[in-house]
N, C-alpha and C positions, 0 to 999 in steps of 0.2 A: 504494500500500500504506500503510494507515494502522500507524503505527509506536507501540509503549506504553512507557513510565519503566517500569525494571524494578529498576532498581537507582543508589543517588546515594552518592558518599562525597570525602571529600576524598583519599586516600591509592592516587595511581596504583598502586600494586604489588598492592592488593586488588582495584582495576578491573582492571586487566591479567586477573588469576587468574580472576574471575566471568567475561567475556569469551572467555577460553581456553575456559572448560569449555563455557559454550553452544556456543561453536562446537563445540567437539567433540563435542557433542550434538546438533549440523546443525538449529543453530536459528541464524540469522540476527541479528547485533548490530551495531548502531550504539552506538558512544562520542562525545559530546558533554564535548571536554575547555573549560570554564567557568573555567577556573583561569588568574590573573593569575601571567603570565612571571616576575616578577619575586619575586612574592611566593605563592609555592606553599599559604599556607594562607588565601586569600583564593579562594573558587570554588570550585565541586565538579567531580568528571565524573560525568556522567550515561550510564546504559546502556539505551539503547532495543532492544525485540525487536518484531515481526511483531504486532499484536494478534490475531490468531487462534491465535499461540502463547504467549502472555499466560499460563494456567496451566501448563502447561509447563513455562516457564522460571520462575514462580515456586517450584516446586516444588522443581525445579533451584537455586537459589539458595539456598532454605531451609535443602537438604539440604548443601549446600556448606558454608554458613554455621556449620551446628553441629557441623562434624569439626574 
């Protein structure tokens, strides 16, 4: 399964939330945590989805984004 970036930020607590909601959406997410142990504002985490569900969860995210 080819996997798509759907979403990058530094602040686990917004990854967390973006995360939740696809799944709750039954849309399939991989997090890719990037971030140095030590030093939390050095790395992002990255949120991959399914690319065939690519609009979707962008949609999803938009829509997240602007409440």
């Amino acid at each position: 399964m080819k996997w798509y970036k759907i979403f990058v930020t530094r602040n686990p607590a917004e990854a967390s939330i973006v995360q939740g909601m696809l799944a709750e959406n039954q849309i399939p997410v991989q997090a890719l945590n990037k971030q140095d142990s030590s030093y939390l504002n050095f790395g992002e985490i990255e949120i991959y989805v399914p690319l065939h569900l690519k609009e979707t969860a962008k949609q999803l995210v938009e829509k997240s984004l602007l409440n």
